[in-house]
N, C-alpha and C positions, 0 to 999 in steps of 0.2 A: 254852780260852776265848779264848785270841787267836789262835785258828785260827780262830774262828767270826767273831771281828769284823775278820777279814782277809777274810772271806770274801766273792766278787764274784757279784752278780746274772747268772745264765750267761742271761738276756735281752740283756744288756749288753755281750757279745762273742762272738767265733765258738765256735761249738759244738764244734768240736775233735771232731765225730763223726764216724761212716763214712755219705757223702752230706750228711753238714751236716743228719744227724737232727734233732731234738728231743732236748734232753736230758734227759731223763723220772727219771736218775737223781740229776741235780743241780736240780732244778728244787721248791722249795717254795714252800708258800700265800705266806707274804708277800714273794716276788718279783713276784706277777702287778700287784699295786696299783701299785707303785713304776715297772714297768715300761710298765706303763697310763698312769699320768701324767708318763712323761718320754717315750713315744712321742707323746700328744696333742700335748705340748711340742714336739718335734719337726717333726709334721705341719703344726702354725701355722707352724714355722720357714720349712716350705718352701712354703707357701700363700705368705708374708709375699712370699718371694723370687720366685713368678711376677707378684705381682699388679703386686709397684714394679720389675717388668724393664722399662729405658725403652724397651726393642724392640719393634718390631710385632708384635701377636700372630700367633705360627704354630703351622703341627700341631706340626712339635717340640719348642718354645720352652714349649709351652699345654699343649694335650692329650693329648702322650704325658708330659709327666710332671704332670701331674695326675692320669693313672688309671692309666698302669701301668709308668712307668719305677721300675725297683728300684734300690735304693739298700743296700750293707749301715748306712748311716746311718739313712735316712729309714722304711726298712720295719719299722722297730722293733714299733709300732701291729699291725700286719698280724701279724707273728709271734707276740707275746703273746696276740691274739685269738681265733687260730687254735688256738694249744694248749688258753687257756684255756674255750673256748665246745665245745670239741670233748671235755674231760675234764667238763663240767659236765653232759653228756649220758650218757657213759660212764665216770664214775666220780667221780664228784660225793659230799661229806657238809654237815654241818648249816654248816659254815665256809665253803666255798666259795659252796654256797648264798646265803648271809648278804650274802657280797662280790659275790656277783653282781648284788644286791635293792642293792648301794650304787654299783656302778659302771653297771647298767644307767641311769638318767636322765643320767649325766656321759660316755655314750656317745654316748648321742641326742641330745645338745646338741652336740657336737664334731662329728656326724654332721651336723646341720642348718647349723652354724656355717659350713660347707664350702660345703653345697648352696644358703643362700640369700648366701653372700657376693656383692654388687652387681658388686666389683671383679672376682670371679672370673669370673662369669658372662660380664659383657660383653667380657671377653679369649673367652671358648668362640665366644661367641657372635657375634663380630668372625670366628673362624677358620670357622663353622660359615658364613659369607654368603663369604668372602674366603682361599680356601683355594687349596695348589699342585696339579697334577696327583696323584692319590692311588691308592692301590693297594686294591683291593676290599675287602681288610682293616681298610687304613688308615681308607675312609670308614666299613665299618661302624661301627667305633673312635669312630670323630665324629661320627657320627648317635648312636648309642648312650651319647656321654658328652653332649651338647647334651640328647639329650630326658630323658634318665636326669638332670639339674637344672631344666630343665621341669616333668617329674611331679613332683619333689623341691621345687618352690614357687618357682623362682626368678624369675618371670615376677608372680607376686603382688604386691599392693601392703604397707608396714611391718604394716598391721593385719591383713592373712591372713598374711603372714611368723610375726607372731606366736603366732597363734591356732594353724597349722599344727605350730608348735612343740610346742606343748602338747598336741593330739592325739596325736603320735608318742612326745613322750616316756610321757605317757599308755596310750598302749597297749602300748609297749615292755616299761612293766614288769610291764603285766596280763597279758601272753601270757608273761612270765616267771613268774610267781605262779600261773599255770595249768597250768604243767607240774611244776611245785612239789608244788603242793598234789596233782595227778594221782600222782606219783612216790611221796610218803610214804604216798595214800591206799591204792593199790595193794600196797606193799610192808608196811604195818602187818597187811594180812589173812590170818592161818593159818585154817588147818580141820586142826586137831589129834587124831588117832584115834588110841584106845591098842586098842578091842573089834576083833582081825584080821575075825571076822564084816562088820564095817562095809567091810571090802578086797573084798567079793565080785565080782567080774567084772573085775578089776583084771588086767592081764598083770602077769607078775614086774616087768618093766624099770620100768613104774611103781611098784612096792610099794619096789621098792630104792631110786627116785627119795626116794621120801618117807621113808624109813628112815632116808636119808643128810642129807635136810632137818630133821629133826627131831633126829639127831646133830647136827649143825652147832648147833642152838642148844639144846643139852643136856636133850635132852627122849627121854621112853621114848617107842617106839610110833611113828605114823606121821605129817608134815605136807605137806599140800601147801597151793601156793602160787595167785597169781593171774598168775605168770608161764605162759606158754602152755608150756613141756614138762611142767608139771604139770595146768596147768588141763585142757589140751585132752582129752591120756589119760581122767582123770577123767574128763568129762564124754561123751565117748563109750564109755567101758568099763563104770562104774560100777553095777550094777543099785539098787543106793540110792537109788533116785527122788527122796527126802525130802533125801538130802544133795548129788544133783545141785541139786534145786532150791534148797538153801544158798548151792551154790559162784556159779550163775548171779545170782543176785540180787547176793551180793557183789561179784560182776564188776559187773554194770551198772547198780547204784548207785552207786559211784564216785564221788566229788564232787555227793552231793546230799544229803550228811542238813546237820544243823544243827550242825556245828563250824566252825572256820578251814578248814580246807580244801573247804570247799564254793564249788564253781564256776559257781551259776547265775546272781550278779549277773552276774562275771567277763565270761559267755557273751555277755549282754546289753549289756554296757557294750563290749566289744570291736566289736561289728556294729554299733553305734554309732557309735564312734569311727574306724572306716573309712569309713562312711557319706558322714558330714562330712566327711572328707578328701578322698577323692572327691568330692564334690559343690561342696566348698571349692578342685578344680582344674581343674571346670569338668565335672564326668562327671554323668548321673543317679545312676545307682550305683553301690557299690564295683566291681561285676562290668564293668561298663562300662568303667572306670576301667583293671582290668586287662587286660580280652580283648581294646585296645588290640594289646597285642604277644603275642598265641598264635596260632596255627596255626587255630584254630576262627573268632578273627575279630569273634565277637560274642554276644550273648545268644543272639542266635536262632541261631547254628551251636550255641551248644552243647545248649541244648533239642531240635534236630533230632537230633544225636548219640543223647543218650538216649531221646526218646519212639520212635527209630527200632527202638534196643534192645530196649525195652519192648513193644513191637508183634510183634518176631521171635522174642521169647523168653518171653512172660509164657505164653502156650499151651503148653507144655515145660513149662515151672516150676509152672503148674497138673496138669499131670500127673503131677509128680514128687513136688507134695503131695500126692495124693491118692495114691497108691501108697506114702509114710510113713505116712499115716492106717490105710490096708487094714491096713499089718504093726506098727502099733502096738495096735489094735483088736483083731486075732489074739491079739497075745501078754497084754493085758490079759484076751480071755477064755478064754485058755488058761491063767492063774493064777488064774481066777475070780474075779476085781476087779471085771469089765462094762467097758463102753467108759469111756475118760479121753479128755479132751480132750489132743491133741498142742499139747504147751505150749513154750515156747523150751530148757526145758532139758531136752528129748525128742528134739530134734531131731537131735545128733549124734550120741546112743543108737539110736536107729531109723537113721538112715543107714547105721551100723554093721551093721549088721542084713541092711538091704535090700541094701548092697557084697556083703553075707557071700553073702546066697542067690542074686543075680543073677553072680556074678563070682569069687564062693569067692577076694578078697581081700581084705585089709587091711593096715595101715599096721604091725602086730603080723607080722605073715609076711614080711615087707620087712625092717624095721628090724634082724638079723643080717648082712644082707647091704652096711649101710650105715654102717658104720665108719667115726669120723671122718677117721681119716688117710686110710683107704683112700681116700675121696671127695674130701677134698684134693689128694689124686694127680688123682682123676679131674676132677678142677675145672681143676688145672695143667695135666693133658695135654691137656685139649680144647683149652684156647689152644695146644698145642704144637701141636697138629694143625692149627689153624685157620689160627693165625698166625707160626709158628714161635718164637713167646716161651717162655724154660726160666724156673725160679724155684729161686734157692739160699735156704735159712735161714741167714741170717746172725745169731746165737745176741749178734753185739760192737755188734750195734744197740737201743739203749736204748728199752724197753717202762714203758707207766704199771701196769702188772696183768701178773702170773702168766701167766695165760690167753690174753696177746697173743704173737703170735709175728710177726715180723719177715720180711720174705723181699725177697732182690734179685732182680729182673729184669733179664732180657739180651732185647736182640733177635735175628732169626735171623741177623744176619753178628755177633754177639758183641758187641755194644754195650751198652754200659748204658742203660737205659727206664725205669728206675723204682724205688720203696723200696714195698712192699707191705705194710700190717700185715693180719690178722686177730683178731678180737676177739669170741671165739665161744658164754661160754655166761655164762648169768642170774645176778647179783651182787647186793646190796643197793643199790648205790648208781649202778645202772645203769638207764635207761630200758627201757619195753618195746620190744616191735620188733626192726626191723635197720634199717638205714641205712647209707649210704656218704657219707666224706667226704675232705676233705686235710686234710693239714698243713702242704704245699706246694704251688703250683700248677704248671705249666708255663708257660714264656716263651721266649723270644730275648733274649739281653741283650749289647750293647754292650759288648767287650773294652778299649776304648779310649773313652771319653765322649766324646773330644774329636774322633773320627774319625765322618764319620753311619753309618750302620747298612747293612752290607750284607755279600755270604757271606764276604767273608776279613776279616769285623769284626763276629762273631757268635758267642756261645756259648749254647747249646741244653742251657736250665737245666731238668733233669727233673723229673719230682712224686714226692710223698710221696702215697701213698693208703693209705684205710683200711676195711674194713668192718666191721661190726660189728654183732653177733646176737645171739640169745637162742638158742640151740639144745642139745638136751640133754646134760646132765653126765654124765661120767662115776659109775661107781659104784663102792663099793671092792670090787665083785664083777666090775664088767663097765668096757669102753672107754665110750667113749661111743658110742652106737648111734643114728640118726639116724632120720626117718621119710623117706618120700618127699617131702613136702608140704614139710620142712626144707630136704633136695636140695636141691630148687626156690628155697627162698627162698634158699640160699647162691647158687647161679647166677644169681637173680636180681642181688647185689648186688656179684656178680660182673662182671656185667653193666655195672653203672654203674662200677663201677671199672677196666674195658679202656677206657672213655670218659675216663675221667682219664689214664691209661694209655700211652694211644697220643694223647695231646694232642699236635699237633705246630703251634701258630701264635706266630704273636710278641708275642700280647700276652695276658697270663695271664686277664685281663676277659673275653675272650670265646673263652677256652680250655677241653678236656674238658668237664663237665658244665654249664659257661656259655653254656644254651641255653635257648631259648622252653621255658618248662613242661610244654608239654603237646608235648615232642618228648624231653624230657627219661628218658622211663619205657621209649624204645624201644629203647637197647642192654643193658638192664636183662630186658622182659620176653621180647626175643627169643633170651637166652639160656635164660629157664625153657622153650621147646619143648624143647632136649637130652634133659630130665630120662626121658621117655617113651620116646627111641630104641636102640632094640637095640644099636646099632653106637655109641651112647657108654655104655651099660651094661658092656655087656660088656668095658669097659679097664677098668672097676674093683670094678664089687660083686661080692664074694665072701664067703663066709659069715667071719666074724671067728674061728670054733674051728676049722673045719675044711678051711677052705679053699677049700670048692667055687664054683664061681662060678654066679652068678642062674642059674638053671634056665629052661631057654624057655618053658617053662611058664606061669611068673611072669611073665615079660617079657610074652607074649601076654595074659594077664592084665590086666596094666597096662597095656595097649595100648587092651583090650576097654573098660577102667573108665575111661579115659581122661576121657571125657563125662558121667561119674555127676554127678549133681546140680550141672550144666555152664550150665543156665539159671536154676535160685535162685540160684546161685555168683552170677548176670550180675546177676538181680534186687537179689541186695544191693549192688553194687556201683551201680547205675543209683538207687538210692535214697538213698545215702550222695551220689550226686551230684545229686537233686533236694534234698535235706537243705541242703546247700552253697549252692547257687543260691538257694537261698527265702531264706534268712539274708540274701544279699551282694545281689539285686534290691531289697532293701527302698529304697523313696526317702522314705518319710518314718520318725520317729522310731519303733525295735523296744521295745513298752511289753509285748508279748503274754508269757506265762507260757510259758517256755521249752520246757517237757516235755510241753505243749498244740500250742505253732506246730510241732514237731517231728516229734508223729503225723498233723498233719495234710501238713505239705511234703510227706514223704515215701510217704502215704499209696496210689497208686496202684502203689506198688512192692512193697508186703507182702503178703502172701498172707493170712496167718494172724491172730491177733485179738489188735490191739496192748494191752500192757499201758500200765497210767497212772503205773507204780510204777518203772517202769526209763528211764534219760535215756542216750543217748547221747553225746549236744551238749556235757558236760561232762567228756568224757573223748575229744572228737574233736578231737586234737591237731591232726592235718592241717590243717583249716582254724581254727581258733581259735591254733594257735601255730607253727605245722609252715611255714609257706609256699605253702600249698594253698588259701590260701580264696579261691574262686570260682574255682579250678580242680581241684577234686577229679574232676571230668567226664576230668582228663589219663592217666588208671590205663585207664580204656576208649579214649580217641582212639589211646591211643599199643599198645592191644593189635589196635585197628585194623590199624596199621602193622606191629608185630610180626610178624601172623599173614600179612600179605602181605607181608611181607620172606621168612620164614625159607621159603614156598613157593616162592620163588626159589631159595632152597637147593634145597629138596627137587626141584626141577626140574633145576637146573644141577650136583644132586652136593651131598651131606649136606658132606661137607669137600674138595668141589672148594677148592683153592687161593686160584683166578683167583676165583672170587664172593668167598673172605673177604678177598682181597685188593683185593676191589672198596668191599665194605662196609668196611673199614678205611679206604680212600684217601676216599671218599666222604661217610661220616657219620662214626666213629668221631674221626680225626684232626683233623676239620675244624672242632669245639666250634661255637662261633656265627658263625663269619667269615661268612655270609651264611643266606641264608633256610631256614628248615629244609627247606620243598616242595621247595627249588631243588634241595637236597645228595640228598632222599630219589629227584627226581624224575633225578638222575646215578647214583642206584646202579641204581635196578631201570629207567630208561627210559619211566617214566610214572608216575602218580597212583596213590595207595591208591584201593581200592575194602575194602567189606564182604566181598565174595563169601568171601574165605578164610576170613575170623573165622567165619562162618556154616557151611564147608562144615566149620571144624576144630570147631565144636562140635556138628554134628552138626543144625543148623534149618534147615529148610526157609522159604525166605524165598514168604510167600505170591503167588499170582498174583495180580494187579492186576485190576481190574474193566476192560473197555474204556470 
């Protein structure tokens, strides 16, 4: 007992870890409160002390320690945030939760307090007219902290001061209640089978999935989940037509019957409350407000983006339905049913189908060959390859879960680059998806405070990154076996995490992933092209019993299917980004019936015959809580770029050196220090165009009339 009340808040001193971890092993619920409000504490401490400096305001004096001078005093705030907002996604329960619904409004009020202080401003705002010679960093730094309390209100009069307040804190804690109520709604839903009959068309690795699901919560027989290593199988394998269309409905219904966790005010009150904001800082609307600072520019770059899409692709994607329809239609009158309509929860069933007969594969003839470790290997070595980076598991670094694992990074003359976690399969109290995040950022920092800043008065503070998945569990029969489509999404997030990575600027704000949004998804999707090539296959898939590696066979295969249903793939994506845009164009108040304005926004992108009974909108995190709203159009712009980066590869040599050594120095390294075109337009030598996205997926971009 008087060990417990000796015992110190490890927020509240150094972490005594290897890298100055997180200490995930010392670290409980009620330190996050305590540590929360003796950071805010803090942070006033040191607002207090710029504002009453009787010195002229300067960049050093003002706005490098307003936004990114660290402090082990002052970063307290920063630290506790980071850990706590980062387990609330990956591994969150009803208590956290609870603290989160109590500290989110006393966040956004410390958050405002900052950005509309008068005193502060007008020191920014003094340096932002009245500044010394600056280094290209330096000003982006000062443009980006000047307009970043601009957008943030600071320019308004006390009664939009106000008002604005109230929106943010308002919305702050509706887009928290949104992934709330999303989370429980998701993870409350079994499909519990005890009759093996009801398993028919199931491969093993799913039947053991749900065997082991249904052990786990002391149940005979079989469950699966609304988590994607269960859903997905399911619903492509399944011959149950009755219990696919179960598992579909429960997927996207979601947050729309009539309990607490129903998210359709939610939906409507949030596009609301940006509305105003926006419109309350001088924007038409919220989209206005953001395409401000993206690469597209504005409403109308990004509608050009997609209808250009929609134009190149919707004739593909017509064909591709109608060739599910033919082999849907066969096989209903081949069990003598007569024709059914191909309905949503048909669709990955028939796909399955149409792969099988066009291409003799699938993600079931793959998934031996895709061992989780094995592909860990093969994840590590492509960066060895690329960029000469190794990766130790260091086993003495403190993890929040079992399932996490740890890994140091060197670079290739033996330096240390980085703390790596991975965080790989589906839990209760873990969100869906994957995502990459830190827990530390990168910076340059000052050896000596008292000395200014320059190379023999610099230490080059490295990151903590993390990614984190849903990818399939092992079983107490098998590893864990992965599909293709998984590959992909780990390289994806892989991807953003070489971007934290290889962060090398001096000020953490506009460090690694601290980039224009819609530039943010290209070191992310340019690593899922690998997933398809021979020459990074072949370092690691090998059958998990026997050893043999991918067969060329398969690899050709893979090659062939590459483009299978490569223009519905685009259509939904181009439609989740008209969805987006209709919501955040609104300029006067959103009164319409959620799951009405939603089949119509989206309307020119569907193919098939929308239902009235299923919502997306309240379970589309991205833009209702995610960071994405009014840029969800960034998953396409930035596969744009992707697909004309990685053909620079494939020109200049899959792992020539000198290109990953260029795309390193170029984008990777460089986070936001200057404009994303500029960095894009120094690696490859000029502009994105389409051409590549079009030639890699296979469309024919039509001739032009004279």
């Amino acid at each position: 007992m008087n060990q417990e009340n000796e015992r110190k808040n490890p927020f509240f001193e150094p972490y005594d870890t290897p890298h100055d971890t997180a200490p995930f092993d010392r670290i409980r619920l009620e330190d996050f409160e305590e540590a929360f409000m003796e950071g805010i504490r803090r942070d006033n401490e040191q607002i207090d002390k710029i504002i009453n400096n009787p010195e002229k305001p300067t960049f050093d004096n003002t706005i490098i320690t307003v936004d990114d001078e660290k402090d082990n005093y002052y970063d307290l705030l920063d630290r506790v945030s980071t850990v706590f907002f980062n387990l609330l996604s990956a591994e969150t329960n009803d208590d956290m939760d609870e603290l989160a619904q109590k500290l989110s409004p006393v966040l956004t009020k410390h958050a405002n307090d900052i950005r509309l202080n008068e005193r502060l401003f007008e020191r920014i705002k003094y340096v932002h007219r009245h500044h010394r010679r600056l280094t290209p960093e330096e000003k982006m730094l000062l443009d980006t902290c000047y307009d970043g309390f601009v957008r943030s209100g600071a320019l308004l009069d006390e009664a939009g001061k106000e008002r604005l307040r109230k929106l943010t804190e308002e919305a702050s804690m509706l887009g928290l209640q949104f992934q709330q109520n999303l989370l429980k709604e998701q993870k409350a839903y079994t499909l519990h089978l005890t009759d093996e009959q009801q398993l028919d068309g199931l491969p093993a690795t799913a039947r053991e999935a749900a065997a082991l699901a249904a052990k786990e919560r002391g149940l005979e027989g079989w469950v699966f989940t609304l988590d994607m290593p269960s859903y997905s199988p399911f619903m492509t394998y399944s011959t149950q037509r009755e219990l696919r269309h179960q598992m579909y409905m429960a997927r996207n219904t979601l947050c729309i019957h009539d309990n607490s966790e129903n998210n359709l005010d939610i939906c409507k009150r949030l596009v609301n409350l940006r509305r105003e904001t926006a419109q309350l800082l001088g924007s038409k609307t919220y989209a206005d407000y953001v395409l401000k600072h993206r690469m597209a520019g504005s409403v109308r770059g990004v509608y050009k983006l997609l209808n250009d899409l929609l134009v190149a692709y919707k004739p593909t994607a017509l064909k591709e339905r109608e060739e599910l329809k033919k082999i849907s239609c066969g096989r209903a009158a081949a069990d003598k049913k007569g024709e059914e309509p191909l309905e949503p929860w048909d669709q990955a069933f028939y796909a399955h189908k149409l792969q099988m007969k066009k291409y003799n594969i699938d993600a079931e003839m793959l998934r031996p060959y895709f061992q989780l470790d094995k592909v860990i290997s093969g994840v590590f070595g492509l960066a060895t390859k690329l960029y000469g980076i190794t990766f130790r598991e260091n086993k003495a670094i403190p993890v929040y879960h079992p399932d996490v694992k740890a890994y140091e990074v060197y670079d290739r003359d033996g330096s240390f680059l980085a703390v790596f976690y991975a965080d790989f399969h589906p839990r209760k109290g873990k969100q869906g998806g994957a995502w990459m995040t830190e827990y530390r950022g990168q910076w340059m920092e000052r050896e000596d405070v008292k000395k200014p800043f320059g190379p023999d008065n610099c230490k080059n503070v490295r990151p903590h990154v993390s990614v984190v998945m849903n990818l399939t569990k092992p079983t107490d029969e098998k590893p864990a076996l992965l599909t293709l489509g998984e590959v992909e999404t780990f390289l994806h997030e892989f991807g953003h995490s070489l971007h934290g990575m290889f962060a090398n600027t001096r000020f953490e704000s506009l460090s690694g992933t601290n980039v224009w949004w819609d530039f943010v998804e290209l070191p992310s999707q340019f690593m899922e092209n690998f997933a398809v090539e021979k020459e990074f296959l072949q370092t690691f898939a090998r059958h998990y019993e026997t050893g043999e590696p991918l067969p060329d066979e398969l690899i050709r295969r893979i090659v062939r299917s590459r483009n299978f249903m490569a223009a519905t793939g685009c259509l939904r994506q181009v439609s989740l980004g008209l969805l987006d845009m209709a919501y955040y164009t609104k300029k006067d108040e959103f009164t319409d019936d959620v799951i009405a304005f939603e089949k119509q926004a989206w309307k020119k992108a569907i193919l098939g015959r929308q239902r009235t009974d299923t919502c997306m909108t309240v379970q589309f995190s991205h833009i209702m809580a995610g960071g994405y709203a009014a840029g969800y159009y960034s998953y396409k712009w930035a596969e744009v770029l992707d697909a004309d980066a990685f053909a620079v590869f494939k020109r200049e040599g899959l792992f020539n050196p000198e290109t990953a050594q260029r795309f390193r120095d170029c984008i990777l390294s460089k986070g936001g220090t200057e404009p994303p075109m500029v960095l894009y337009k120094r690696f490859k030598g000029g502009e994105p165009t389409i051409d590549a996205l079009l030639k890699r997926n296979g469309i024919k971009r039509k001739a032009r009339k004279a």
